[in-house]
C-alpha positions in Angstrom: 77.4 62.7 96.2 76.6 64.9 99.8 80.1 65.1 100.1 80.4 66.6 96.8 77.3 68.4 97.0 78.6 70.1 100.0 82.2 71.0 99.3 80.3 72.7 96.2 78.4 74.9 98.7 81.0 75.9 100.7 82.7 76.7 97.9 79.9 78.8 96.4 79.3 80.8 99.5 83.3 81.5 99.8 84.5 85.1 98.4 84.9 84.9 94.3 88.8 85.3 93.8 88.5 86.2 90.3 89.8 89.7 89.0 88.5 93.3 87.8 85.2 92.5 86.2 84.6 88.6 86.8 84.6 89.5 90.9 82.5 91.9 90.5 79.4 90.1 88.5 80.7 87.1 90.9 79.9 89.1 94.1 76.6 90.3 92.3 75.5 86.4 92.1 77.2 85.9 95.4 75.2 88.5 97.1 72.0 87.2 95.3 72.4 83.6 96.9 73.4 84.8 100.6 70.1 87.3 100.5 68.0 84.6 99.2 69.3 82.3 102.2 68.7 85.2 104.4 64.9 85.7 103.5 64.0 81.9 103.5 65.9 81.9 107.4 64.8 84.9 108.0 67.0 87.6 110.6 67.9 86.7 114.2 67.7 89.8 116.5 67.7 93.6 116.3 71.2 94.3 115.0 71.0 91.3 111.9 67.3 93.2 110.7 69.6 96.7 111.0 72.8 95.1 109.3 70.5 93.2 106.3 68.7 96.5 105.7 72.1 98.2 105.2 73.7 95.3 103.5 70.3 95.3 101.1 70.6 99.4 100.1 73.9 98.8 99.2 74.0 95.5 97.6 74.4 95.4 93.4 70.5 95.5 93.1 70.3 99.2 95.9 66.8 97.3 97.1 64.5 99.9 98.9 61.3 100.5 101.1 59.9 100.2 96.9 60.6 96.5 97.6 58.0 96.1 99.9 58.0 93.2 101.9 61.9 92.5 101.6 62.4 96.0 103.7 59.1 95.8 105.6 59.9 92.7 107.1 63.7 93.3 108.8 62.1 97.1 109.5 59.3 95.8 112.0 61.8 93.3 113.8 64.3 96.7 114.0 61.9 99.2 115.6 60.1 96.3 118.0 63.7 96.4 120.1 63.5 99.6 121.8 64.3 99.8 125.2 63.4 101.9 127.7 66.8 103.7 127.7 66.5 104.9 123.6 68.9 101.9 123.0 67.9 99.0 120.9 68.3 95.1 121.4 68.7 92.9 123.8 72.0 92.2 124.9 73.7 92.8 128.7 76.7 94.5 127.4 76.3 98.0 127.1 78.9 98.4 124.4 77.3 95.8 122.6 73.6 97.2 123.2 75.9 100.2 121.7 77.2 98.6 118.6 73.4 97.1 117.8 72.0 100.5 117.8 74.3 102.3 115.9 73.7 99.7 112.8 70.0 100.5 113.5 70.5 104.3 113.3 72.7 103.7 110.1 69.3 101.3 109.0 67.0 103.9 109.7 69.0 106.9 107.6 69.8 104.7 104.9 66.4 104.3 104.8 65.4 107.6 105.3 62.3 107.0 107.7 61.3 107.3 111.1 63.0 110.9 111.5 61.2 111.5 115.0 63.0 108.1 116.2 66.2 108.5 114.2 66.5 112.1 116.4 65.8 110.2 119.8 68.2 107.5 119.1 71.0 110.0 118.1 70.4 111.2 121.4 70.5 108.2 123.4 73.9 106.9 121.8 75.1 110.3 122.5 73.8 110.2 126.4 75.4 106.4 126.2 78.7 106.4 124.5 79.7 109.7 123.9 80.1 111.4 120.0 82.3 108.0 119.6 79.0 106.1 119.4 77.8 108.1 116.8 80.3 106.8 114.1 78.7 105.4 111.3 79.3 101.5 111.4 79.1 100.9 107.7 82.8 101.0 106.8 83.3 99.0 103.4 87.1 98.8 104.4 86.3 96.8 107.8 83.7 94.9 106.7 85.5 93.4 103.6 87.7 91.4 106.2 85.0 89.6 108.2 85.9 86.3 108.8 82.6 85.5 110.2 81.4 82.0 108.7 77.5 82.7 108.9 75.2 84.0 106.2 75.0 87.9 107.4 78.9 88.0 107.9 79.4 86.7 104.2 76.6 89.1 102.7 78.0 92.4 104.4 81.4 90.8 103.2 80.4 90.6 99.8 79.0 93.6 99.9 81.5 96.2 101.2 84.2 94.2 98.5 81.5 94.9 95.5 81.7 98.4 96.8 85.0 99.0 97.1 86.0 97.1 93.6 83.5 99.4 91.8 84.4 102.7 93.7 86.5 105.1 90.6 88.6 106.1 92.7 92.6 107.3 92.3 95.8 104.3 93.4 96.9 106.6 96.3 100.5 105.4 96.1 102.3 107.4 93.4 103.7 105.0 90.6 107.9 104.8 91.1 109.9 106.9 89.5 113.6 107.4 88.7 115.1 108.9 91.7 117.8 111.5 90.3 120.9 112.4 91.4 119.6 115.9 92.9 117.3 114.4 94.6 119.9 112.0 96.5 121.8 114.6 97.3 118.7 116.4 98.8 117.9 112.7 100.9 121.5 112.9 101.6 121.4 116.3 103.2 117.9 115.3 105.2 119.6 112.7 106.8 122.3 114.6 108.1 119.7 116.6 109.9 118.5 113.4 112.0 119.4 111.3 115.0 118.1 108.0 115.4 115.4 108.3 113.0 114.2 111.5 114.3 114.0 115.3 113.2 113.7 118.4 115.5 113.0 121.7 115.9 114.0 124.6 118.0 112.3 125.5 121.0 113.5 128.8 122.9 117.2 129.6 122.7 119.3 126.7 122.8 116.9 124.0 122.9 115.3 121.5 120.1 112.9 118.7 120.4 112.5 115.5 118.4 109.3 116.6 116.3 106.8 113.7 114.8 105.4 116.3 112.4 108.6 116.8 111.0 109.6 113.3 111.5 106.6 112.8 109.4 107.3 114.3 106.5 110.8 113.6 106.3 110.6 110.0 106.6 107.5 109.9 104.2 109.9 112.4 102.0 112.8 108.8 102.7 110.4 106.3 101.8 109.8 107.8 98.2 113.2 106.6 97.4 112.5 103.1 95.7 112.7 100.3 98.4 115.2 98.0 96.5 117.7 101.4 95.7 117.9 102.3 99.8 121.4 102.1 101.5 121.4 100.1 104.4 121.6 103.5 106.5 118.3 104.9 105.1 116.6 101.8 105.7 117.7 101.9 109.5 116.8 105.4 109.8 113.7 105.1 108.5 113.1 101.9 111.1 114.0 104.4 113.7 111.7 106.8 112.4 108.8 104.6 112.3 109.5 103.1 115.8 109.6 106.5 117.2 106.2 107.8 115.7 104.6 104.7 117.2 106.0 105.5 120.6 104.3 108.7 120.0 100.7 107.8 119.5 98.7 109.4 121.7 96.0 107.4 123.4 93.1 109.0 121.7 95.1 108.6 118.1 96.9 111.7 117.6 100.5 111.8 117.4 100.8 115.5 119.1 99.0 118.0 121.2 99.8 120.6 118.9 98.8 121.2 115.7 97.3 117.6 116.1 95.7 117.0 112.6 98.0 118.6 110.9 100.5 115.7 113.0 98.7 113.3 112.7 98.2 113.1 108.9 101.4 113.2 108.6 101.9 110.7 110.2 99.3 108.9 108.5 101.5 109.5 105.5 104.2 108.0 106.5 103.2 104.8 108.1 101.3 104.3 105.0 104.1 102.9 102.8 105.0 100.4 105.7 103.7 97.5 105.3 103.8 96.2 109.2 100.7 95.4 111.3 101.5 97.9 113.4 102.1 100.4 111.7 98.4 99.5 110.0 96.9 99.7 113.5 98.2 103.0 114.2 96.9 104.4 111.1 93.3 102.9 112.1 93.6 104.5 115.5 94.8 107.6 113.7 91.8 107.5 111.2 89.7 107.7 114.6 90.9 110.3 115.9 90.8 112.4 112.3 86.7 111.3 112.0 86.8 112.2 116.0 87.7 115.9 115.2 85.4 116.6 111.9 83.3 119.2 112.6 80.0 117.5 112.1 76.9 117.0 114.4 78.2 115.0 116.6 80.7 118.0 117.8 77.5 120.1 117.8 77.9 121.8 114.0 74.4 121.8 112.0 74.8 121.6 108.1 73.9 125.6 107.9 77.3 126.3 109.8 79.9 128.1 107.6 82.1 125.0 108.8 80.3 121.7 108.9 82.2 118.7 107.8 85.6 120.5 107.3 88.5 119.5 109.9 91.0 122.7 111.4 94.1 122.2 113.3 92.1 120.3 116.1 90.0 120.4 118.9 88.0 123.5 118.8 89.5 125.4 115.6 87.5 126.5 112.8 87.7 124.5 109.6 89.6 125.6 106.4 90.7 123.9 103.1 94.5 122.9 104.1 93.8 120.8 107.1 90.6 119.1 105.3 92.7 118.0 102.3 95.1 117.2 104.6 92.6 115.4 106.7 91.1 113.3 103.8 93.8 112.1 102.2 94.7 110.6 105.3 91.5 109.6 106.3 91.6 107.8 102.6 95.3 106.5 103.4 93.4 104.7 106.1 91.1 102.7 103.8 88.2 104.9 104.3 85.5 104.6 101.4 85.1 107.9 99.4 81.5 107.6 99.8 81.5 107.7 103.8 79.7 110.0 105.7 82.7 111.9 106.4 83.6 112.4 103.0 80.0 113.1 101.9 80.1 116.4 104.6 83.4 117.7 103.4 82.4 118.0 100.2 79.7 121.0 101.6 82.6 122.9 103.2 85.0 122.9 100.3 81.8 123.7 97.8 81.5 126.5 100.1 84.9 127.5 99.7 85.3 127.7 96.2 84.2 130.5 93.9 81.6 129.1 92.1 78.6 131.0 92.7 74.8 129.2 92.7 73.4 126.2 94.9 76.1 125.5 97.8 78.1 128.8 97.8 78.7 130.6 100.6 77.6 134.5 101.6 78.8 135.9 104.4 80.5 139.4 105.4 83.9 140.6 106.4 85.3 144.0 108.4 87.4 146.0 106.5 90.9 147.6 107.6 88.9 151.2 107.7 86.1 149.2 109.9 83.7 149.0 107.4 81.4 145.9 107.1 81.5 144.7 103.3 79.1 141.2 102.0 81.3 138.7 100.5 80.1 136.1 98.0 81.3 133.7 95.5 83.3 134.4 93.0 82.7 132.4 89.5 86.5 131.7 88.5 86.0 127.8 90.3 89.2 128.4 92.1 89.2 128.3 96.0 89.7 130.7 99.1 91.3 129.4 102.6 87.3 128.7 104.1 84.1 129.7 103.1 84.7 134.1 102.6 88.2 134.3 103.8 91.2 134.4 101.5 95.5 134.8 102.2 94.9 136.3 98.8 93.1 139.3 99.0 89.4 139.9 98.1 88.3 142.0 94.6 85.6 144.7 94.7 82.8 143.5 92.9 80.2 146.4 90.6 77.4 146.0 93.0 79.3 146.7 95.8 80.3 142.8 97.5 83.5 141.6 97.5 85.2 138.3 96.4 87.6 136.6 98.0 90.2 135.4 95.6 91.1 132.2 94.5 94.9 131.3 94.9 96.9 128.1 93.5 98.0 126.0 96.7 94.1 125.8 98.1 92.7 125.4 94.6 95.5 122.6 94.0 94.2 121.2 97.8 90.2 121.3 96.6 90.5 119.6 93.0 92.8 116.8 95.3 90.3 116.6 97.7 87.4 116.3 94.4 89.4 113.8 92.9 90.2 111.5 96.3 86.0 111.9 96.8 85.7 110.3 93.9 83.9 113.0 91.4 83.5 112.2 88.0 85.4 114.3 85.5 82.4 116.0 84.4 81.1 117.5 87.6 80.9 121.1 87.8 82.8 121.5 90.9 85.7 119.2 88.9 85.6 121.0 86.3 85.8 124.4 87.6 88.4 123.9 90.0 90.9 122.5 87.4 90.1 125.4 84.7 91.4 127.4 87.4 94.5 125.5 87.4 94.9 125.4 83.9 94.4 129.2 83.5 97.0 129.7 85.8 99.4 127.0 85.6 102.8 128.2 87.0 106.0 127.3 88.8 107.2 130.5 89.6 104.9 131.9 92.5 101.7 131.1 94.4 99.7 132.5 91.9 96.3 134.3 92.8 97.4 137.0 95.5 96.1 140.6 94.8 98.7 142.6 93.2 98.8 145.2 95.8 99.8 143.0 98.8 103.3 143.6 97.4 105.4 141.1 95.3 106.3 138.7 98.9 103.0 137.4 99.1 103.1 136.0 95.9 105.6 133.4 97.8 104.1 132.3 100.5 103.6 128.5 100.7 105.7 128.2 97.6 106.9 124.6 98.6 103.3 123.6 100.0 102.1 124.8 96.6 104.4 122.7 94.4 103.4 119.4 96.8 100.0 120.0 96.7 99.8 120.7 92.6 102.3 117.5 92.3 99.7 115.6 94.3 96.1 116.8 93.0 97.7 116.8 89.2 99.1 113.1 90.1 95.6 112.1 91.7 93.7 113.3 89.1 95.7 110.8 86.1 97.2 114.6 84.5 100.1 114.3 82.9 100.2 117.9 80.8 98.0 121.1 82.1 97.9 123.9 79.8 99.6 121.8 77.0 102.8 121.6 79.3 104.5 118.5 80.9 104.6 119.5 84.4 106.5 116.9 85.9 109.6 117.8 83.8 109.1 121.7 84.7 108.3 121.0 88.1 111.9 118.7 88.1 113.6 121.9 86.0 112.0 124.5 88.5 113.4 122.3 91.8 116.8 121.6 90.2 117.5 125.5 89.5 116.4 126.4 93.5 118.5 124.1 95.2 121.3 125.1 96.9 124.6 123.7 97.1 124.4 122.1 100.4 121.1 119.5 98.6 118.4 121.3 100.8 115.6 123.7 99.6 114.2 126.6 101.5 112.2 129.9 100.6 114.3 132.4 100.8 111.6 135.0 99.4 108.7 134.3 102.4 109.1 132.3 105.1 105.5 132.5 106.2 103.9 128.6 107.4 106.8 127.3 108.6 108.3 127.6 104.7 112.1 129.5 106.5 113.0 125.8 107.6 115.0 123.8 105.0 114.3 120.6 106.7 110.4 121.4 105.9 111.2 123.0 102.4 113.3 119.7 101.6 110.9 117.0 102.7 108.1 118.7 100.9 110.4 119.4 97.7 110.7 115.5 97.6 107.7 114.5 97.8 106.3 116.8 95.4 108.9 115.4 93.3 108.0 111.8 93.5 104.5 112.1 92.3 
């Protein structure tokens, strides 16, 4: 009978390995038990009160200081482990002392008390560890694979798995798709362009130089060929492909010096749809470095900056739209939740770079070509600029004497992605706007949005970025018509007619971002293509 009694408790305090709606009121009960255990144990040391405060905000029942005792208890046991230093708990090892006070910074914001101390312990992770340290440690994705056997370890298990399963969210991998005989002869032509799994590009005269951004795409553009219909060629190729981009991880995460988000969500990308363990843990390391680059407080942006929480080309570089799609897509890719943090912040930038006027638009002024200085605000159409004021597309002259900057398809493709990978509901505002814009003007013919008098090239630019990046958000977002149209089959129609006779794409009508090389043109065609 204590055998039995105790195989039942294991058993019980195992994760529930039922499905859909049975795990999750199983994890509700689960997490009931372990916090009941918890209370009648109590917590042992500074970083178990931080990590049952967050695993109690967040649990089915979102407990809070309302609860009383239940928070009042773990919160006195968390602030009694100051040290001198502005670290908390007690251990030796500084990384550790590290690790225990970023859980109790997390605690204390969750919570949202103790503002003087949450400032002076920001600080002293920043003096300790660097902006590294200040990485928020609740990460749902992580903590769903504890294997830890105790009572804490199970709860922030449960936990982070009852988040993710009820997070209404997008499946990231596009659902496979016939892969047509254009599109082979496309592959087919990509492939002639490689050696040994790598693609190039031209530096100087005479030279070229395997690239991993281009590598990126192209093999990501491979692997949307259905696994069981590859040759035996494009499986090797892509095996060399994936072998070189892990040679060329950087140590901090990045896969290049230049351009390096851009790279290394591309990267990202790629290694995705390759199911190896390394490949996994170069897209954590990679999801680092991403997070590592955001321009947030710990890279010394406030939330009134024009750019806080978007991502740019790295390093230094201001923010816009393209890399922050680019960046969160990649930074979801890696398993992160679409309620981290990170994800949380961008969503101010990219409010503040669509033209939706009212709470979270952006104001801001711009020099015109005669050197006149001319306020710029939101426009109401719910489409979006390149960043907060700035536009590739022109600006319009508003009646009282501002001007707008106007909304144009591939960054207002790139913001409803980015709404619908943070996990908005259909009927926010934001949502909404964006894909009316889309709707309104639905087209495969040009870029659409650029002022008329930039001339009839600027309605090109990006052409082949445009079509990914509507293939992708429309995918995403579960829309199979816009406008009462099918766009898939258009979209296929539209890439059929532009292909040339070789099987590559290029645009011939504006080379601008990169869009002159067929090898870029191509890998972007076919991916937009399998969505």
């Amino acid at each position: 009978m204590l055998i039995t009694s105790h195989i039942l408790l294991v058993s019980a305090l195992l994760l529930p390995q039922g499905k859909g709606p049975d795990q999750v009121k199983q994890l509700k009960s689960l997490s009931d038990r372990l916090i009941l255990s918890i209370e009648k144990k109590g917590t042992k040391g500074v970083r178990e009160a931080a990590q049952y405060i967050c695993a109690l905000i967040h649990s089915p029942r979102h407990y809070s200081m309302e609860d009383g005792p239940l928070m009042r208890r773990p919160l006195a046991v968390l602030l009694r482990g100051r040290g001198p230093s502005g670290l908390f708990g007690s251990e030796e090892n500084l990384q550790e002392k590290l690790e225990t006070t970023r859980w109790v910074l997390e605690a204390l914001k969750l919570l949202e008390t103790e503002p003087l101390v949450q400032k002076e312990t920001r600080q002293a992770l920043l003096r300790a560890g660097g902006k590294k340290a200040l990485r928020s440690p609740w990460d749902p994705q992580k903590l769903s694979s504890l294997e830890g056997k105790d009572s804490m370890s199970r709860l922030l298990k449960a936990v982070a798995t009852y988040e993710l399963l009820k997070q209404k969210t997008p499946e990231l991998k596009p659902k496979t798709r016939p892969f047509l005989p254009f599109q082979q002869k496309a592959l087919d032509w990509l492939l002639g362009q490689q050696k040994q799994g790598m693609w190039f590009i031209p530096i100087g005269k005479n030279k070229r130089v395997p690239d991993p951004g281009t590598t990126s795409l192209c093999l990501a553009a491979l692997a949307s060929k259905p696994a069981a219909e590859r040759s035996e060629r494009e499986k090797k190729v892509l095996d060399q492909g994936v072998a070189f981009l892990l040679k060329s991880q950087r140590p901090d995460g990045s896969f290049s010096t230049e351009l390096p988000n851009y790279v290394t969500c591309a990267a990202v990308l790629a290694l995705s749809s390759i199911p190896t363990k390394e490949a996994q843990k170069a897209i954590q390391k990679a999801k680092e470095f991403i997070l590592s680059i955001q321009n947030v407080e710990r890279n010394g942006y406030r939330p009134s900056d024009r750019d806080y929480g978007s991502i740019g080309y790295g390093g230094d570089r201001r923010g816009d739209v393209s890399n922050t799609q680019m960046a969160i897509e990649a930074l979801r890719l890696a398993g992160l939740s679409p309620k981290d943090e990170a994800i949380e912040k961008a969503l101010i930038f990219l409010r503040r770079s669509q033209n939706l006027g009212g709470p979270g638009s952006w104001k801001t002024t711009r020099k015109t070509e005669d050197g006149r200085k001319v306020p710029v605000v939101a426009g109401n159409d719910g489409g979006a600029a390149y960043y907060p004021g700035v536009s590739s597309a022109g600006y319009d002259d508003n009646s009282d004497g501002t001007q707008s900057p106007r909304s144009y398809g591939s960054m207002t493709y790139a913001l409803l992605k980015c709404y619908v990978l943070a996990g908005l509901p259909k009927d926010d505002l934001r949502l909404r706007s964006a894909l009316a814009w889309c709707s309104k003007n639905f087209t495969l013919d040009v870029n659409p949005g650029s002022k008329p008098s930039l001339g009839e090239k600027t309605k090109y630019q990006g052409l082949y970025y445009y079509y990914l990046t509507l293939a992708r958000a429309l995918s995403l977002a579960g829309i199979d018509k816009i406008a009462g149209q099918d766009w898939r089959a258009q979209l296929r129609a539209k890439l059929k007619s532009l292909q040339k006779k070789e099987g590559y794409w290029v645009n011939d009508r504006n080379g601008r971002w990169w869009e002159g090389s067929p090898t870029l043109c191509t890998a972007y065609a076919l991916l937009a293509l399998a969505q």
